[in-house]
VOGU-3710 file (C-alpha; in Angstrom, 3 decimals, decimal comma):
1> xxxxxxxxxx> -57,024/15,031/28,549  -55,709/18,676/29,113  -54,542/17,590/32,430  -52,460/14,852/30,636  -50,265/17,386/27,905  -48,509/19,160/31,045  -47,554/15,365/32,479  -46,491/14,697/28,898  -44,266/17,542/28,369  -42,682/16,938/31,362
11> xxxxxxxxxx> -41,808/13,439/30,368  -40,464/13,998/27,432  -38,100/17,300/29,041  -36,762/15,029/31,617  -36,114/12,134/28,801  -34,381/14,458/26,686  -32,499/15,358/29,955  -31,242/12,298/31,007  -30,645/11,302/26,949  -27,130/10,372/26,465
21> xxxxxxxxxx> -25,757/11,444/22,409  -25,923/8,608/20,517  -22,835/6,577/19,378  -21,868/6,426/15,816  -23,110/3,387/13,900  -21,650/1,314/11,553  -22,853/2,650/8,882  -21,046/5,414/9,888  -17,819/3,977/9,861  -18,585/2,357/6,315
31> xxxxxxxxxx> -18,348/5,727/4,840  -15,823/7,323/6,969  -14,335/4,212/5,576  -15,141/4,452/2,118  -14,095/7,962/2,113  -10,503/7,309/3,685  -10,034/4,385/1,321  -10,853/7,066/-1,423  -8,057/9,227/0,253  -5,748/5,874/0,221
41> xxxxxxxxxx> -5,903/5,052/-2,951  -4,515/8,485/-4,762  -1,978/9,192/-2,232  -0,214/6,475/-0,928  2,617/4,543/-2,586  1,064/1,043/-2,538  4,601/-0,756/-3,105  5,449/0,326/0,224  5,081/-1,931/3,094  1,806/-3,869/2,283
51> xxxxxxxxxx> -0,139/-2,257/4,641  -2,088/-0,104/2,077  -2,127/-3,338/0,102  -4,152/-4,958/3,515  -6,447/-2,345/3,954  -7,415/-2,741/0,068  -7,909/-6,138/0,136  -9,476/-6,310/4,028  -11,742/-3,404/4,023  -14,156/-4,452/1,233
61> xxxxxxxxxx> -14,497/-1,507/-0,489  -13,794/-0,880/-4,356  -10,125/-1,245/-5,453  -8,969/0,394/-8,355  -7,717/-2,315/-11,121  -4,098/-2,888/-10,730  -3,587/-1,809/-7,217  -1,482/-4,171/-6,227  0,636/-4,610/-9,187  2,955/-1,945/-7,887
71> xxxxxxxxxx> 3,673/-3,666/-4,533  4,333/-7,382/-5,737  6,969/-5,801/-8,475  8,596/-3,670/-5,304  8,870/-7,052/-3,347  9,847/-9,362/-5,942  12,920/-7,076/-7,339  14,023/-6,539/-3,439  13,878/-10,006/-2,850  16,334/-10,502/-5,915
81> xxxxxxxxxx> 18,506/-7,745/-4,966  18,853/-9,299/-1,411  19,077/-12,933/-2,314  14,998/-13,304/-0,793  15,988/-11,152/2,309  13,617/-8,577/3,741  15,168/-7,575/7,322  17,972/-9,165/9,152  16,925/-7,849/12,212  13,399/-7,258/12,215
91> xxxxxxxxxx> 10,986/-10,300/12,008  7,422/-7,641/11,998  8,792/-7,064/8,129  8,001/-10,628/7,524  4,854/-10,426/9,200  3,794/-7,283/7,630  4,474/-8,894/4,114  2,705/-12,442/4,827  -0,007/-10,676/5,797  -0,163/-8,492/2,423
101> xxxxxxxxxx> 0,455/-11,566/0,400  -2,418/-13,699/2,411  -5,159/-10,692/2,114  -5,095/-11,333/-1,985  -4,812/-14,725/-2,228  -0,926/-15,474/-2,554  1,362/-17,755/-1,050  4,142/-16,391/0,753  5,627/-19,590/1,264  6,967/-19,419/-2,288
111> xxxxxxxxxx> 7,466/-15,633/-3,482  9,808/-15,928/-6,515  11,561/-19,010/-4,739  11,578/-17,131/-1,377  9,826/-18,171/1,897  8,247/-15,642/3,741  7,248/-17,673/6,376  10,923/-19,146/7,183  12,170/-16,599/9,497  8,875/-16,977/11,446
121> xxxxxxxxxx> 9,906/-20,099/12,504  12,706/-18,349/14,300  11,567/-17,994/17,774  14,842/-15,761/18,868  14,840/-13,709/15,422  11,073/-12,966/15,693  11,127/-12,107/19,518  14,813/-10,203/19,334  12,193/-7,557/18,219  9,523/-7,415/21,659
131> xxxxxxxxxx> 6,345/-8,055/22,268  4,687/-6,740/19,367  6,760/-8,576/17,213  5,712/-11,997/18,764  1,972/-10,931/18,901  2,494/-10,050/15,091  3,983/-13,209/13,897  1,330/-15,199/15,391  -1,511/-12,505/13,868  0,424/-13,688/10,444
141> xxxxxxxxxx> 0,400/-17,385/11,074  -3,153/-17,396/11,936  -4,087/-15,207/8,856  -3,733/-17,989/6,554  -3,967/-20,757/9,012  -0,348/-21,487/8,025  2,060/-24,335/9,949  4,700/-22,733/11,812  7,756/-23,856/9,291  10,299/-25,812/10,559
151> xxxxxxxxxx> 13,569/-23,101/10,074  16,477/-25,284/10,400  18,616/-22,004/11,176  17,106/-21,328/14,516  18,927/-21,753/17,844  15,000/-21,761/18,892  12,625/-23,401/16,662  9,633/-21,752/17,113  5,844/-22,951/18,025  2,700/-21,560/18,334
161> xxxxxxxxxx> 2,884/-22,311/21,661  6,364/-20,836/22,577  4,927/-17,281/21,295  1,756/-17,561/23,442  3,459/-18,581/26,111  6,159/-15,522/25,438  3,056/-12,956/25,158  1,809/-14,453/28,897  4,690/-14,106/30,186  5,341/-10,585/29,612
171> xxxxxxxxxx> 1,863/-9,283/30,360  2,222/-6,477/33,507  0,362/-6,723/36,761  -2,360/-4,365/36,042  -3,315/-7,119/32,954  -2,113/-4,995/30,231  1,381/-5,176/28,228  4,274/-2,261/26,964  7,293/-1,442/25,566  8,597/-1,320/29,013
181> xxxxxxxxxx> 8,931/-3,178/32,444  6,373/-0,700/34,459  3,490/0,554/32,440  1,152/-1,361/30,104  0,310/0,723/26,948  -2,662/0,664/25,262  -1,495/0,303/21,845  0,813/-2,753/22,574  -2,224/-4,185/24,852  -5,023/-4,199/21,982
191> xxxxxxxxxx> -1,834/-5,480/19,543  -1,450/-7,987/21,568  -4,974/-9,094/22,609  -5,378/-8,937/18,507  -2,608/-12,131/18,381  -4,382/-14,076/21,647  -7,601/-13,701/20,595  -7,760/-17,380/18,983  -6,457/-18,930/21,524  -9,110/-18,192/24,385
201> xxxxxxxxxx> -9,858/-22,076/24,540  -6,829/-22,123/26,618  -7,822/-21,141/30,472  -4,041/-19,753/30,899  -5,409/-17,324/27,679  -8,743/-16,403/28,922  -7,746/-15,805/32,049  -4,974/-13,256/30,484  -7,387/-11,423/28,030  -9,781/-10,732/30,774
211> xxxxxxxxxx> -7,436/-8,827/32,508  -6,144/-7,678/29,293  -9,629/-5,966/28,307  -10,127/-5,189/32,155  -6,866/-2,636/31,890  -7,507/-1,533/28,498  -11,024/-0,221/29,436  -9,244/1,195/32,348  -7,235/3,144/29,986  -10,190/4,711/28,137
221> xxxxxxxxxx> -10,297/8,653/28,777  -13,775/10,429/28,567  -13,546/11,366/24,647  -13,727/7,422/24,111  -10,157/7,536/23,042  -6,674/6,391/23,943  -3,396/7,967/24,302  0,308/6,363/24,590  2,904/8,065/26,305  0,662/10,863/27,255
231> xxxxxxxxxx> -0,574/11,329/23,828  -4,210/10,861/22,841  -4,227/9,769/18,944  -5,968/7,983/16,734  -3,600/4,688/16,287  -4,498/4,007/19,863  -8,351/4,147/19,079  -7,637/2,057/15,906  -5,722/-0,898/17,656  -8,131/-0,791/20,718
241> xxxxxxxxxx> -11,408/-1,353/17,580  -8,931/-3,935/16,135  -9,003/-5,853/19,445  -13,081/-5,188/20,488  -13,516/-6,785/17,046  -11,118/-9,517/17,401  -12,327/-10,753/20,645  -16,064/-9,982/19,639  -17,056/-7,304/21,590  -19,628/-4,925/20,778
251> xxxxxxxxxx> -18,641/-1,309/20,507  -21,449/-0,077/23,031  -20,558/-2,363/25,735  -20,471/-0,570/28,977  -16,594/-1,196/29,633  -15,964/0,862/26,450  -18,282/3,645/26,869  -17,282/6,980/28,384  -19,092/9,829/28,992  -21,510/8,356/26,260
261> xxxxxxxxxx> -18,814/8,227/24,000  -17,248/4,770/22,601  -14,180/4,134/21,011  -15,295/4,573/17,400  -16,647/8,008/18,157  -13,140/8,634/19,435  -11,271/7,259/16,363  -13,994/9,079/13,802  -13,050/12,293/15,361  -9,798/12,261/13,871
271> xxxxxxxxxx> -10,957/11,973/10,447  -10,078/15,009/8,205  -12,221/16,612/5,538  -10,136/15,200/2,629  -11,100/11,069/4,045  -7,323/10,917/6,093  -6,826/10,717/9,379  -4,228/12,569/11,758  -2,328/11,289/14,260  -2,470/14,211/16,664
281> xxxxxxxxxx> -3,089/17,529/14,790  -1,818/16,925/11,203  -2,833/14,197/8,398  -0,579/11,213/8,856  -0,177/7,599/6,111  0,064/5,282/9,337  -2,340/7,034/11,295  -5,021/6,959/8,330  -3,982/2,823/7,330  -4,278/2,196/11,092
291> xxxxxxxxxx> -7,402/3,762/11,319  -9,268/2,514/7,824  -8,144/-1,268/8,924  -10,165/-0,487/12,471  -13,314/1,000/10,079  -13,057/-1,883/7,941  -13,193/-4,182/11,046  -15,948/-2,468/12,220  -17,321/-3,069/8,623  -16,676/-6,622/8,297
301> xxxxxxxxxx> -18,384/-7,904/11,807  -21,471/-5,261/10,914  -21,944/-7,616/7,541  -20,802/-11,271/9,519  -17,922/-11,208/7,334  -14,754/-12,733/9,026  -12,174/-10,667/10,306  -9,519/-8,135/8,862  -7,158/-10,418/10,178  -9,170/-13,821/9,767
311> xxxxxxxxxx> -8,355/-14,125/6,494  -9,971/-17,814/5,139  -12,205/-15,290/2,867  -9,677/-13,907/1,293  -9,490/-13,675/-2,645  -6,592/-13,794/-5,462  -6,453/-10,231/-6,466  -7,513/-9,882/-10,183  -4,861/-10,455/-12,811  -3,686/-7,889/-15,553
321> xxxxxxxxxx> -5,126/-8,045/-19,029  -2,839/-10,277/-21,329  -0,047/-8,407/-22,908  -1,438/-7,065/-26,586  0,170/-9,724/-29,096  3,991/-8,772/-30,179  5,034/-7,310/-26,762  7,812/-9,895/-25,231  10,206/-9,759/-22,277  13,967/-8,687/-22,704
331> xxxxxxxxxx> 16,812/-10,773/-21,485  20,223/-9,354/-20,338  22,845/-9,219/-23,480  25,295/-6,531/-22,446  25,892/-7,921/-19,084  28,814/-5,830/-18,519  27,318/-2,034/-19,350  28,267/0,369/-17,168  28,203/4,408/-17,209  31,001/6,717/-15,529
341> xxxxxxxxxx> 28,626/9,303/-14,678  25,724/7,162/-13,140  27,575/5,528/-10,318  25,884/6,528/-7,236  23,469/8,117/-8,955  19,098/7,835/-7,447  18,559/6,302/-10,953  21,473/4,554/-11,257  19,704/0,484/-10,778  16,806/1,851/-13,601
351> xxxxxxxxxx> 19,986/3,084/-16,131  22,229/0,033/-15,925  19,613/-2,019/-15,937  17,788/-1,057/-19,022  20,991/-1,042/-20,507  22,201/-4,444/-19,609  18,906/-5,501/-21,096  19,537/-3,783/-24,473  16,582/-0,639/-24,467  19,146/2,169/-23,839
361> xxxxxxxxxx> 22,427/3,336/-25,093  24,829/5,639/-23,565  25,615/8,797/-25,145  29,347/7,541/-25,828  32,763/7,983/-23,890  31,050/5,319/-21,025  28,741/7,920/-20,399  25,031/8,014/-20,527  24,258/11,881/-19,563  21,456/11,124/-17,377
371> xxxxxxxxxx> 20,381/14,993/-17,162  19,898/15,272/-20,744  16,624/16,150/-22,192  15,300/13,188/-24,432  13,661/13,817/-28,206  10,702/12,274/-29,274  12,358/9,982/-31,437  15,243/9,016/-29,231  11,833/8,453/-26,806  9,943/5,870/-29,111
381> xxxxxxxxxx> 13,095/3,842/-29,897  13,718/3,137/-25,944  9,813/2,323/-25,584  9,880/0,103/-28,157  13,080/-1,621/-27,381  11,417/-2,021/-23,983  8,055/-4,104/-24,635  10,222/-5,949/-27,075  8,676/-5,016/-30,404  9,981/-5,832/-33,834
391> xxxxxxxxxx> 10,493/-2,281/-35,329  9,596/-1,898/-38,515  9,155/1,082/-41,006  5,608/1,716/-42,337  6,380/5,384/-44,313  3,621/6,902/-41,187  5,113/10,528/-41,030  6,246/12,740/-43,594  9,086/13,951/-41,859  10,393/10,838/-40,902
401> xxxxxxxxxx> 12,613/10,023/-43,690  12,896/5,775/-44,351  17,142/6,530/-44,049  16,433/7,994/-40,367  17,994/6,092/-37,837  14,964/6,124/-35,963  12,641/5,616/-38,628  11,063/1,977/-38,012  10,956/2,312/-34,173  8,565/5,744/-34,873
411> xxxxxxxxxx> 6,775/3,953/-36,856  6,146/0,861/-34,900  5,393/2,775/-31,724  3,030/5,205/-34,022  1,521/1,658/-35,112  0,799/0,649/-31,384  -0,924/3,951/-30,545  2,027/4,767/-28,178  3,136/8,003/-30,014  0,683/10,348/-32,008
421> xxxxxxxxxx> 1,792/13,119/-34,626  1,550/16,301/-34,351  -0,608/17,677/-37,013  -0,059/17,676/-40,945  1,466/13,868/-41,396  4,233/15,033/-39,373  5,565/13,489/-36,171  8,850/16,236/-35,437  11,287/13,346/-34,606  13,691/16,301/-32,547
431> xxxxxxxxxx> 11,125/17,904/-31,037  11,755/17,859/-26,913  9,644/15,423/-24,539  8,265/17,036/-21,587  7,189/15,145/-18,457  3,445/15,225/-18,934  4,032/13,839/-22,808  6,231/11,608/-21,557  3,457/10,328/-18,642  0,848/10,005/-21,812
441> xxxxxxxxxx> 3,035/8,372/-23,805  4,088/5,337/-21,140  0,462/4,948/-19,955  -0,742/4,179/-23,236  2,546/1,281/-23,225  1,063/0,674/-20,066  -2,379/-0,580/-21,381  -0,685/-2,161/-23,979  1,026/-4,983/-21,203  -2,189/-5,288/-19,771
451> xxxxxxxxxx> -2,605/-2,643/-16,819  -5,981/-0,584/-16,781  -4,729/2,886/-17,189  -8,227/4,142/-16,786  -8,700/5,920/-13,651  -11,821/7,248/-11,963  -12,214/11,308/-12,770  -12,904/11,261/-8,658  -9,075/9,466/-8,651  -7,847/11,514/-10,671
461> xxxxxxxxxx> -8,642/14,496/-8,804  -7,534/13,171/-5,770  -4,141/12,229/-7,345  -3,433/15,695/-8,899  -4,303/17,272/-5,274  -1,591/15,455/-3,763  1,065/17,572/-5,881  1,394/21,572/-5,369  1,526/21,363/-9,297  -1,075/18,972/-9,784
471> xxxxxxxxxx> -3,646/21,903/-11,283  -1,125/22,586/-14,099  -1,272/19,586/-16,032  -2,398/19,821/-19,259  -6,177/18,827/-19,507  -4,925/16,273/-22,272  -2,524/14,351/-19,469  -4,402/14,859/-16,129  -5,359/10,789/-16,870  -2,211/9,666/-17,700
481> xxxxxxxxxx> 0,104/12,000/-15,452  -2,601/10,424/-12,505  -2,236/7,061/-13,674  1,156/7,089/-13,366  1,823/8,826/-10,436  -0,645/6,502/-9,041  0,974/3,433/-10,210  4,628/4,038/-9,271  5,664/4,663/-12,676  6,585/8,369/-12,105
491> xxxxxxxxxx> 9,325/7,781/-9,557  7,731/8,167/-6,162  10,282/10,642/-4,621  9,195/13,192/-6,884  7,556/15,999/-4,569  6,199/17,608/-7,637  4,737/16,415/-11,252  6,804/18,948/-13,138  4,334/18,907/-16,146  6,288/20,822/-18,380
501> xxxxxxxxxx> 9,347/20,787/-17,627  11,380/18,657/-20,453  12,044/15,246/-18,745  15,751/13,931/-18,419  17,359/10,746/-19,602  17,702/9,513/-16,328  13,760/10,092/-15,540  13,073/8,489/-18,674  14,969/5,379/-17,802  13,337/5,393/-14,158
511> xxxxxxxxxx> 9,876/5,484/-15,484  10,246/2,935/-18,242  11,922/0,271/-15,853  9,270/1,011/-12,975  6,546/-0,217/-15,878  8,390/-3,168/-17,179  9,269/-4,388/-14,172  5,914/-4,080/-12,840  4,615/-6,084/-16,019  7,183/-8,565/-15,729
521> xxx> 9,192/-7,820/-19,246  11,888/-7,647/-17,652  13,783/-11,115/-17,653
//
């Protein structure tokens, strides 16, 4: 027996030896995953794009309520400023958005009148753009398992066929594909092997994805990662997951480990403290959507969910609450408002709009003074006038005298909850609106057309720490100022919150047309 601790020992020194570290798991990525969602959610402006909107819907973690309100409003009033346009020149904007709209549940054939699909059917449109805009249309087409639509606008009517055929066609002689005529990149080749990945029954296909994942493994440095151009970052890890997943292979296969590291050990190394990831050095928004899409893929096979991209599980994404009874949409009646000093103004579409519609006035002359501090009575008129409530004067406030031009619109929005006093049966109808009053004030109008303005105290948190001024909100606001930076309603340019600063007419109008138009009050 004594004879047999030495042999033991020895054993177990030359295991631990010859022990390679071990590769992260999936659970791992679930809450690298879960914390970069986290990161997502109170930083980056959901309207733009759809790929945050993707990620929510495809990684199956919690969304917050509302999430994608923001982004359908942004498409729909682009679509109606450019007659149901989105690029004239590049078809992956199509893509991008069919994919957003398929992820929760909504048809993109019909957006507002507007087919999202159409240009799709393009073959010379959609290719114009390279070969990641081919493999991209056919990763959108196969989302929803949609027909390619007959576009009777084409010089080339496109198939299914006529893109996999394009993709084969351009694929390099070491198996992989680029940007380029020499070198196959790694990004491009996992893109790619992404959009061929259903269509393996064809030999032509197979034979093309073998060589496809025979160069991309080639391309694998010793950290498990991937560079392009040179560059080792973490989009390059993310598309290479995307692919393993999509063509079912498991992350520990032997092609994809190096120096005991796999690809998902490379990608998690980029992951910050605060749940984003960086592209090289510094936290970047594509770099972290890229990446939480690969973690969610990882996710999804780990549970035998179908893919990020496979998207036949997908589900309609929860409806607001009903409007609170005696809220209704405006129509246009001044169709011919305009203000001298608001052409070419940022806010000028929010101004002219709310005034074509009736909820603002100018300040006279054809002017509107759009950097003009607003009062709290001039404030309640122009949120009432908005959600389309009958004012009426109820004798609230003492100081709000039943002659006063703005008496029965103070008292209505006082009557909603969307305006408080401010001690003593007193409301102080000139006092000045600042920005984080302002905030509280159009998140509780906000609940009142059916969004949830309550946000998680974690979310909120998050928000603030996004802005350098985000610690000096009043501990009354930090809910609503979140909420509504959150939620677009705060315009999304702003590179500070501004708590206290007294908000301008112009601001005013911005933030009361992002929330009607995102609650569709707006006719």
């Amino acid at each position: 027996m004594k004879r047999l601790i030495p042999l033991l020992l020895v054993i177990c020194m030359l295991c631990s030896l010859l022990a390679v570290p071990a590769a992260a798991t999936g659970s791992e990525a679930s809450r690298a995953g879960l914390r970069g969602t986290q990161y997502l959610f109170a930083s980056a402006p959901v309207q733009d794009g759809g790929w945050p909107v993707i990620v929510a819907a495809r990684s199956g973690f919690p969304v917050p309520k509302g999430y994608y309100v923001p982004f359908l409003a942004s498409l729909r009033e682009q679509l109606a400023a450019t007659g149901g346009t989105l690029s004239s020149t590049r078809s992956t904007e199509y893509s991008r958005t069919v994919l957003a709209l398929t992820a929760i549940g909504m048809d993109p054939a019909n957006v507002n009148g507007s087919d999202l699909l159409l240009p799709l059917g393009d073959f010379d449109f959609t290719v114009a753009a390279g070969v990641t805009a081919a493999a991209y249309a056919l990763i959108a087409l196969d989302a929803g398992k949609y027909a390619v639509p007959v576009n009777k606008d084409a010089n080339t009517q496109a198939t299914r066929e006529l893109y996999v055929d394009y993709l084969l066609g351009r694929q390099m002689e070491d198996g992989g594909w680029g940007l380029g005529k020499q070198t196959a990149d790694a990004d491009v080749t996992a893109i790619v092997l992404q959009a061929l990945a259903n269509y393996r029954d064809n030999a032509a296909v197979e034979g093309a994805v073998t060589l496809g994942v025979a160069c991309l493994s080639a391309m694998q440095d010793e950290t498990g990662g991937f560079s392009t151009w040179g560059v080792a970052t973490s989009e390059s890890c993310a598309q290479a997951l995307l692919a393993l997943c999509a063509l079912g292979i498991q992350l520990d296969d032997t092609r994809f480990v190096k120096n005991g590291k796999t690809v998902l050990d490379a990608l998690l190394a980029y992951q910050l403290p605060d749940g984003s990831f960086r592209h090289t050095e510094t936290a970047d928004a594509t770099a972290t959507i890229q990446a939480l899409l690969a973690l969610g893929a990882v996710r999804r096979a780990e549970l035998g969910k179908p893919g990020v991209f496979d998207m036949s599980d997908a589900q309609p994404a929860p409806a607001p609450a009903e409007p609170q009874q005696g809220l209704r949409a405006s129509a246009v009646v001044k169709p011919n408002v305009t203000f001298t000093d608001v052409v070419e103004h940022k806010n000028e579409t929010a101004i002219l709009t709310l005034a074509r519609h009736g909820i603002i006035d100018g300040m006279g002359g054809g002017k509107y003074v759009p950097n003009e501090t607003m009062t709290r009575a001039q404030f309640a008129k122009i949120v009432v006038c908005g959600l389309g409530l009958v004012p009426e004067y109820r004798g609230t406030f003492t100081d709000v005298a039943e002659t006063a031009w703005y008496a029965s619109y103070v008292d209505t929005a006082a009557a909603f909850g969307i305006v408080n006093g401010v001690g003593h049966g007193k409301f102080n109808p000139e006092g000045i609106i600042t920005r984080q009053e302002a905030a509280t004030m159009l998140s509780r109008a906000a609940g009142l057309c059916g969004l949830d303005t309550e946000l998680p105290a974690e979310q909120v948190t998050r928000v603030l720490a996004a802005y350098p001024d985000g610690g000096s909100v009043a501990s009354y606001a930090t809910g609503t100022m979140a909420f509504c930076a959150q939620y677009a309603i705060l315009p999304v340019d702003d590179a500070a919150l501004a708590p206290t600063r007294a908000i301008l007419r112009c601001e005013v109008a911005q933030m009361l047309y992002n929330l009607l138009r995102q609650t569709d009050l707006l006719k």
